[in-house]
ZAPA-598691 format. One record per residue (C-alpha): x, y, z; chain; residue in one letter. Coordinates in Angstrom, 1 decimal, always signed. Example, Ala and Ser with C-alpha at 12.3 -4.5 7.8 and 13.67 -1.06 7.14 Angstrom:
BEGIN
<vexfi><xx>+12.3</xx><yy>-4.5</yy><zz>+7.8</zz><paza>A</paza><fise>A</fise></vexfi>
<vexfi><xx>+13.7</xx><yy>-1.1</yy><zz>+7.1</zz><paza>A</paza><fise>S</fise></vexfi>
END
This chain:
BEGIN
<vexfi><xx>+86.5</xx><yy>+61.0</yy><zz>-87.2</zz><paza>A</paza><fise>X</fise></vexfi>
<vexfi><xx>+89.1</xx><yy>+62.0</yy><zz>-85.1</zz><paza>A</paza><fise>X</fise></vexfi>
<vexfi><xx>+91.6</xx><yy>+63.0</yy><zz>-87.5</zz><paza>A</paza><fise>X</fise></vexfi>
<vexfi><xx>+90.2</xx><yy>+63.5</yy><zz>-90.8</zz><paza>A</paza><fise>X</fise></vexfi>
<vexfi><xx>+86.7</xx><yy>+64.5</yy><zz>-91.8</zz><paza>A</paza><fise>X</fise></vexfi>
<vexfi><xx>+85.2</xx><yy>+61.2</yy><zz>-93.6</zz><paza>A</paza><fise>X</fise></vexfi>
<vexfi><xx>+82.2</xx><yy>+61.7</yy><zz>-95.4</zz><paza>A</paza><fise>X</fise></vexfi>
<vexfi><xx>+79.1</xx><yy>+58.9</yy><zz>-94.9</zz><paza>A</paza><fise>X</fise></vexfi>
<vexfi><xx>+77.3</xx><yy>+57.2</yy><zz>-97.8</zz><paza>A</paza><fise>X</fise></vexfi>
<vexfi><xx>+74.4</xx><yy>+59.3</yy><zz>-96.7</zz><paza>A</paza><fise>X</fise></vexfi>
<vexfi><xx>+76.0</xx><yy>+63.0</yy><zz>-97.1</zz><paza>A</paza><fise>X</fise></vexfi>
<vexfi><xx>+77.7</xx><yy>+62.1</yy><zz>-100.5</zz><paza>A</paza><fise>X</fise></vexfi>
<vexfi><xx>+74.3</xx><yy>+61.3</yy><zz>-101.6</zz><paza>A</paza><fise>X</fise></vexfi>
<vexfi><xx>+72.6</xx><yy>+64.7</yy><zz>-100.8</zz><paza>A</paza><fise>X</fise></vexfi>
<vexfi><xx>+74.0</xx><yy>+68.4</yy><zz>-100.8</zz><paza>A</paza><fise>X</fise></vexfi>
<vexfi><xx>+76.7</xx><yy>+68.8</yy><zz>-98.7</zz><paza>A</paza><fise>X</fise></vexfi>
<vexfi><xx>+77.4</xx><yy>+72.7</yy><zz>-98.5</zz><paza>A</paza><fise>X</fise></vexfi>
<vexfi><xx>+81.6</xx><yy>+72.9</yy><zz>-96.6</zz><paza>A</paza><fise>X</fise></vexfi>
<vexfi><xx>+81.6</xx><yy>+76.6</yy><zz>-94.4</zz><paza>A</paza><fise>X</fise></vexfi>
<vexfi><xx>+84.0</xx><yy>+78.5</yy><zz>-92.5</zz><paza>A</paza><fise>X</fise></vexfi>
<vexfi><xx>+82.5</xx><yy>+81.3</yy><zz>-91.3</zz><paza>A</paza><fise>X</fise></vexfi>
<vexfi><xx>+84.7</xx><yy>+84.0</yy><zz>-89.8</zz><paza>A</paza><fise>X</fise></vexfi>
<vexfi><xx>+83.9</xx><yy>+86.8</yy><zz>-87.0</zz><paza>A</paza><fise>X</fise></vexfi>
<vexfi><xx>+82.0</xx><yy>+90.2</yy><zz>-88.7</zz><paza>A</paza><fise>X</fise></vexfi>
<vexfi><xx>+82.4</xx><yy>+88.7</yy><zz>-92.3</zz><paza>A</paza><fise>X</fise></vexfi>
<vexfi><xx>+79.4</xx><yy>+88.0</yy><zz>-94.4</zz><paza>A</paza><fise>X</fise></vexfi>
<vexfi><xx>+79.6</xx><yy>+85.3</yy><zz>-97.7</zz><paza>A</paza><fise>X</fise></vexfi>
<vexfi><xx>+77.3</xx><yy>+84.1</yy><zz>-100.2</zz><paza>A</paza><fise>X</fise></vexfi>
<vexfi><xx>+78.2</xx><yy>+80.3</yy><zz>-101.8</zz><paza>A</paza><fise>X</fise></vexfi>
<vexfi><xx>+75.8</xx><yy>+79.6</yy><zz>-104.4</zz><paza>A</paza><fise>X</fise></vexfi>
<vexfi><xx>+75.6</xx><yy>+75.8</yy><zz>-105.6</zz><paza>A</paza><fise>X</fise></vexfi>
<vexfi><xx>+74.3</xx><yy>+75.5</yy><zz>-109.2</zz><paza>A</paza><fise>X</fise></vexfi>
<vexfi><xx>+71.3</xx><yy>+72.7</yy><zz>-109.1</zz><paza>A</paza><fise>X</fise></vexfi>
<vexfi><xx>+70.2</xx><yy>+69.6</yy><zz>-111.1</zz><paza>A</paza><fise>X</fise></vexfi>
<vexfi><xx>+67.0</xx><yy>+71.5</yy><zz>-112.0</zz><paza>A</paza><fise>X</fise></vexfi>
<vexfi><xx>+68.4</xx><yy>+74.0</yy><zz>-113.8</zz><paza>A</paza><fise>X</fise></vexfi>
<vexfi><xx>+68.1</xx><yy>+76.8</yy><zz>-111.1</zz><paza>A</paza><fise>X</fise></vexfi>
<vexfi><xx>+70.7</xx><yy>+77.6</yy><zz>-108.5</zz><paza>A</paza><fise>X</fise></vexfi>
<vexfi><xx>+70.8</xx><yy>+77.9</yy><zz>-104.2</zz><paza>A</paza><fise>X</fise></vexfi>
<vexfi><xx>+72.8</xx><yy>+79.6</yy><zz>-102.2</zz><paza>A</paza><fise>X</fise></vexfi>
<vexfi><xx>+73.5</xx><yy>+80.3</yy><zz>-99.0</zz><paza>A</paza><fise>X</fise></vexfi>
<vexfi><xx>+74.1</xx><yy>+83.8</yy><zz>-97.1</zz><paza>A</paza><fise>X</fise></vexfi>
<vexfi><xx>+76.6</xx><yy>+82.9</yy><zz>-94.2</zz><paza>A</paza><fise>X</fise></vexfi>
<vexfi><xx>+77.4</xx><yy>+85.4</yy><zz>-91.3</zz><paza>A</paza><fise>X</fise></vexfi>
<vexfi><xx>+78.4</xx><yy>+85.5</yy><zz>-87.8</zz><paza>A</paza><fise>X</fise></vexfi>
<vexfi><xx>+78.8</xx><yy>+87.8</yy><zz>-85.0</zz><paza>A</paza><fise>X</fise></vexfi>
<vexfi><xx>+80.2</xx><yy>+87.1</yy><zz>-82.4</zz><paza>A</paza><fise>X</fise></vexfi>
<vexfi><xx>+78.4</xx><yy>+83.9</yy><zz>-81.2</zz><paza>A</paza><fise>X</fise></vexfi>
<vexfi><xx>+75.7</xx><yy>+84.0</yy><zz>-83.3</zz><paza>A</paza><fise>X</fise></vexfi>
<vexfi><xx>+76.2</xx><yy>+82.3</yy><zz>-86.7</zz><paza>A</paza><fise>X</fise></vexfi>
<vexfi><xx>+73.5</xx><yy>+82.4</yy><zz>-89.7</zz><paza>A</paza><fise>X</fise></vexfi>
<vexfi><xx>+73.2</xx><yy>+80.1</yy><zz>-92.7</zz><paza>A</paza><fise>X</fise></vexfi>
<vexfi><xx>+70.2</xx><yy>+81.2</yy><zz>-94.8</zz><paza>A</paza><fise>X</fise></vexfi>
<vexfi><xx>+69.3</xx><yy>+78.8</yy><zz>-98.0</zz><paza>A</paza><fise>X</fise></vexfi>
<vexfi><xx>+67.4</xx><yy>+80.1</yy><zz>-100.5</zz><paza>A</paza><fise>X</fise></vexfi>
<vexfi><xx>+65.6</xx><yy>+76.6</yy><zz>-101.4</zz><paza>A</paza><fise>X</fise></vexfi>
<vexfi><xx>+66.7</xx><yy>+73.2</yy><zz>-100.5</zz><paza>A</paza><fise>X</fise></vexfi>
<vexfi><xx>+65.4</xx><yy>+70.5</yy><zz>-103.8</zz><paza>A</paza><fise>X</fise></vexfi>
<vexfi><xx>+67.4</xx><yy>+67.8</yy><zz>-102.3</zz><paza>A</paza><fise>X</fise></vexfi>
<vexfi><xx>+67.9</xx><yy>+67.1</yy><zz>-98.1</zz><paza>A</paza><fise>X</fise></vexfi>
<vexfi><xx>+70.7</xx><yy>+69.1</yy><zz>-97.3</zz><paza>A</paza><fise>X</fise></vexfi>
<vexfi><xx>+74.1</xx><yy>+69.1</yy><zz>-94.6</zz><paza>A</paza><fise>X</fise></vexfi>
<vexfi><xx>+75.7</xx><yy>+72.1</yy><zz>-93.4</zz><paza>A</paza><fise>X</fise></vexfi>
<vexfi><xx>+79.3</xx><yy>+71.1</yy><zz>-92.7</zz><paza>A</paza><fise>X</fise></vexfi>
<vexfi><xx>+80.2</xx><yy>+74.0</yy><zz>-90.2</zz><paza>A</paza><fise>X</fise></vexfi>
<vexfi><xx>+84.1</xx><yy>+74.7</yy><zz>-89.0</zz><paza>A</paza><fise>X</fise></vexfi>
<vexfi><xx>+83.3</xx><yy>+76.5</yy><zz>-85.7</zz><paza>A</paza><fise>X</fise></vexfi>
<vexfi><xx>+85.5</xx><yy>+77.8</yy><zz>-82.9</zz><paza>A</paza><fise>X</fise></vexfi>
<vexfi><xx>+83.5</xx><yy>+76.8</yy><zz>-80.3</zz><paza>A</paza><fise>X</fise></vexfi>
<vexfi><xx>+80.9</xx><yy>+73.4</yy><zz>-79.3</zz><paza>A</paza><fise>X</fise></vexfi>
<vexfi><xx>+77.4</xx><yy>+74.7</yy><zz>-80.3</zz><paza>A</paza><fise>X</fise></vexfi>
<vexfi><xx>+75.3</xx><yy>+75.4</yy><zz>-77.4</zz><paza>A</paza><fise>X</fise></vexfi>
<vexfi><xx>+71.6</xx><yy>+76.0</yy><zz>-79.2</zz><paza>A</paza><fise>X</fise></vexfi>
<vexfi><xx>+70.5</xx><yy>+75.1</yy><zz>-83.5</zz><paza>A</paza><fise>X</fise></vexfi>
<vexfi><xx>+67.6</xx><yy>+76.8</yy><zz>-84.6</zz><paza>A</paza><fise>X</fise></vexfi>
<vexfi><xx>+65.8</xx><yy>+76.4</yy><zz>-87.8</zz><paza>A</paza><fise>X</fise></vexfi>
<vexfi><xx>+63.2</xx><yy>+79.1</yy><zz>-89.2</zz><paza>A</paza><fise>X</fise></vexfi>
<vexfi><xx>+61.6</xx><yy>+77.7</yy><zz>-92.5</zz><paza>A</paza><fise>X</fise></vexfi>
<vexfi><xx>+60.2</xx><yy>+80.1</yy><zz>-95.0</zz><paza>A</paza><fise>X</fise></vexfi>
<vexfi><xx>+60.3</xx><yy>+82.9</yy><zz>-92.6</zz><paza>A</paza><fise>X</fise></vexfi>
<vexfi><xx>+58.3</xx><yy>+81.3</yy><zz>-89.8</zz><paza>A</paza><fise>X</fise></vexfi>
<vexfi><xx>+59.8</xx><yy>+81.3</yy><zz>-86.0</zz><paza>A</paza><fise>X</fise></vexfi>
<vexfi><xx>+62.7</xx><yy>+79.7</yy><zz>-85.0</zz><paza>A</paza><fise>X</fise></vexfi>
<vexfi><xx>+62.3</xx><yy>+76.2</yy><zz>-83.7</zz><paza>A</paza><fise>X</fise></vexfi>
<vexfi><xx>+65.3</xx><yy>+73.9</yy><zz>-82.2</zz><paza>A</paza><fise>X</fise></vexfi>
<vexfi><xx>+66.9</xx><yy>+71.5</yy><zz>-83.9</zz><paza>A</paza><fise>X</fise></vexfi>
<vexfi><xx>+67.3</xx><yy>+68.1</yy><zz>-82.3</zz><paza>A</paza><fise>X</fise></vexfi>
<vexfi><xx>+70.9</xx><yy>+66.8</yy><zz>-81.2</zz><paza>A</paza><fise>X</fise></vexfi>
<vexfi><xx>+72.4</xx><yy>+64.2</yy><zz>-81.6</zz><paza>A</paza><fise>X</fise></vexfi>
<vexfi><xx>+75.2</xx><yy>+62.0</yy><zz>-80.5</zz><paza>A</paza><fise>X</fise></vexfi>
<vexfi><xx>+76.9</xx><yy>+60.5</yy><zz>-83.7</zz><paza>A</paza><fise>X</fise></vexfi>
<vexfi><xx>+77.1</xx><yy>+61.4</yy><zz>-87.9</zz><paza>A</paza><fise>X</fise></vexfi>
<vexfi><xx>+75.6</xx><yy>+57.8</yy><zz>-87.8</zz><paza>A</paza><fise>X</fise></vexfi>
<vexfi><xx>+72.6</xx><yy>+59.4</yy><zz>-86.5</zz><paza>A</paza><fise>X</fise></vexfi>
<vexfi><xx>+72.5</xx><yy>+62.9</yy><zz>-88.4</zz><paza>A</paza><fise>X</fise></vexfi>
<vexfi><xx>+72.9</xx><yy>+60.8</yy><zz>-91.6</zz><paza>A</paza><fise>X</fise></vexfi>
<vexfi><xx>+69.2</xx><yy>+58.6</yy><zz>-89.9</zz><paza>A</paza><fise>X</fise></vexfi>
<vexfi><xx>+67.5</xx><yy>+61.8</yy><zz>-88.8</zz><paza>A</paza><fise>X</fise></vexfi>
<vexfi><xx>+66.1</xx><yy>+63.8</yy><zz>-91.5</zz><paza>A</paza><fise>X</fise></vexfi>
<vexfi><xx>+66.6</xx><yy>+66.7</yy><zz>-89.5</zz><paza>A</paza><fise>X</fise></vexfi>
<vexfi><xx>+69.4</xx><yy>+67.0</yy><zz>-86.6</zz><paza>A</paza><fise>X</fise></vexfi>
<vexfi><xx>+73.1</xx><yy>+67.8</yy><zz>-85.6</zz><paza>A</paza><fise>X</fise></vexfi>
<vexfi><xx>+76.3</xx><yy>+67.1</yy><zz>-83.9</zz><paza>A</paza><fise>X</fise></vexfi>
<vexfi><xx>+79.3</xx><yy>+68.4</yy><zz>-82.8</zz><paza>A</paza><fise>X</fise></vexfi>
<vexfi><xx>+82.8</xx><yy>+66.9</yy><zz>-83.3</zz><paza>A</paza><fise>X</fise></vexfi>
<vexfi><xx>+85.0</xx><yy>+68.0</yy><zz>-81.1</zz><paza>A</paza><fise>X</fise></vexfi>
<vexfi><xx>+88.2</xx><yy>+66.9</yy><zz>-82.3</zz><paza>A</paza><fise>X</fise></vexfi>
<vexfi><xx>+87.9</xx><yy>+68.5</yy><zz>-86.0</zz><paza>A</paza><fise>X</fise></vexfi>
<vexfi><xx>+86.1</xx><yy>+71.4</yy><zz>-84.9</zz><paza>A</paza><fise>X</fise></vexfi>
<vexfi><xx>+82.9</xx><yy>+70.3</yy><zz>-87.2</zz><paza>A</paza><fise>X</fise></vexfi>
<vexfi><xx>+79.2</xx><yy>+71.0</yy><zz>-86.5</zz><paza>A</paza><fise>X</fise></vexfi>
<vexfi><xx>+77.2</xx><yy>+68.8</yy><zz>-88.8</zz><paza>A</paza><fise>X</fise></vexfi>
<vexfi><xx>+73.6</xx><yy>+70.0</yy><zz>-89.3</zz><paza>A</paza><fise>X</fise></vexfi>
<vexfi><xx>+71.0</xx><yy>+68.0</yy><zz>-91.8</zz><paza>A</paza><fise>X</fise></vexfi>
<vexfi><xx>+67.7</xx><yy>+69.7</yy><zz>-93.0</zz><paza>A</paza><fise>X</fise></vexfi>
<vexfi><xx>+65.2</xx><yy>+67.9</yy><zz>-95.3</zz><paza>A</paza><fise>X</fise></vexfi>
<vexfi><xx>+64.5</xx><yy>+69.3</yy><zz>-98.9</zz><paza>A</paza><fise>X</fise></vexfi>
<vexfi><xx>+61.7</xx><yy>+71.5</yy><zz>-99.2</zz><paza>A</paza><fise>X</fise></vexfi>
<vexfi><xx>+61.3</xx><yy>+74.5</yy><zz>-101.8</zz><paza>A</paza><fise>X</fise></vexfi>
<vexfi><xx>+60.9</xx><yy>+76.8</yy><zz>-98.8</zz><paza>A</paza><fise>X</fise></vexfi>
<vexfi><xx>+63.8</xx><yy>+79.0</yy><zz>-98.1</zz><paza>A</paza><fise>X</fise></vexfi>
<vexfi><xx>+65.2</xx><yy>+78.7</yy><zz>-94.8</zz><paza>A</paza><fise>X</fise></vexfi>
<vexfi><xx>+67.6</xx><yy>+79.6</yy><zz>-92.1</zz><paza>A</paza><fise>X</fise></vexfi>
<vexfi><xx>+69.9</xx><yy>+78.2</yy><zz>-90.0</zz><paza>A</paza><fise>X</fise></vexfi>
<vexfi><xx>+70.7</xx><yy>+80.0</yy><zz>-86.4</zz><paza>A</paza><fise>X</fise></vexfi>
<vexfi><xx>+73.5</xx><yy>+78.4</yy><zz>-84.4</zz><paza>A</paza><fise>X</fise></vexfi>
<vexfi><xx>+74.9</xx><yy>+80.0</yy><zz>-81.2</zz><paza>A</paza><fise>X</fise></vexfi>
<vexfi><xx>+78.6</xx><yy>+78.8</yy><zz>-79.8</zz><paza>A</paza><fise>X</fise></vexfi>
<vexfi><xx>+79.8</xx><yy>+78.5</yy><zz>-76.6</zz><paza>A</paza><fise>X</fise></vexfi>
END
């Protein structure tokens, strides 16, 4: 989407969490959940380091990112474990058939991410270019 950022079938049936993270500032969105219970997720960067960390994930789950710059490395860490890379992709078409993946679009400025649900906590390390 060149112009305007379209959501797929596919993220308007999961979580879709929408982020602007900014330089040295930390935030904390919190999404009340179908259960009952709630998630949220702690957002910082610095520099070019920026960190999503979920607190669960009961449904499969896209980051929507606003980012200054293309990502150059996605790392996930699930319940605390080590950081593994997240595969990339070329298209949302793709992201929405991967359970877990991302892309960059260039022309909105939007890093899409996708993670599976799974009551683990988890968290999300993306450096920019």
């Amino acid at each position: 989407s060149a112009a305007v950022d379209i959501p797929t079938a596919r993220s308007t049936a999961d979580l879709t969490w929408a982020m602007w993270p900014v330089d040295g500032v930390s935030r904390q969105f919190v999404n009340a959940d179908e259960d009952g219970g709630t998630t949220t997720v702690d957002l910082a960067q610095t520099g070019a380091m920026i960190t999503a960390s979920l607190s669960r994930r009961t449904v499969d789950t896209y980051l929507r990112i606003q980012v200054t710059a293309g990502p150059s490395l996605v790392e996930l860490s699930e319940a605390g474990g080590s950081f593994a890379a997240v595969p990339e992709v070329a298209t949302r078409a793709a992201v929405d058939s991967t359970p877990i993946s991302w892309t960059y679009d260039a022309a909105t400025s939007l890093l899409w991410v996708r993670i599976p649900a799974d009551a683990a906590a988890a968290t999300l390390r993306i450096t920019i270019e």
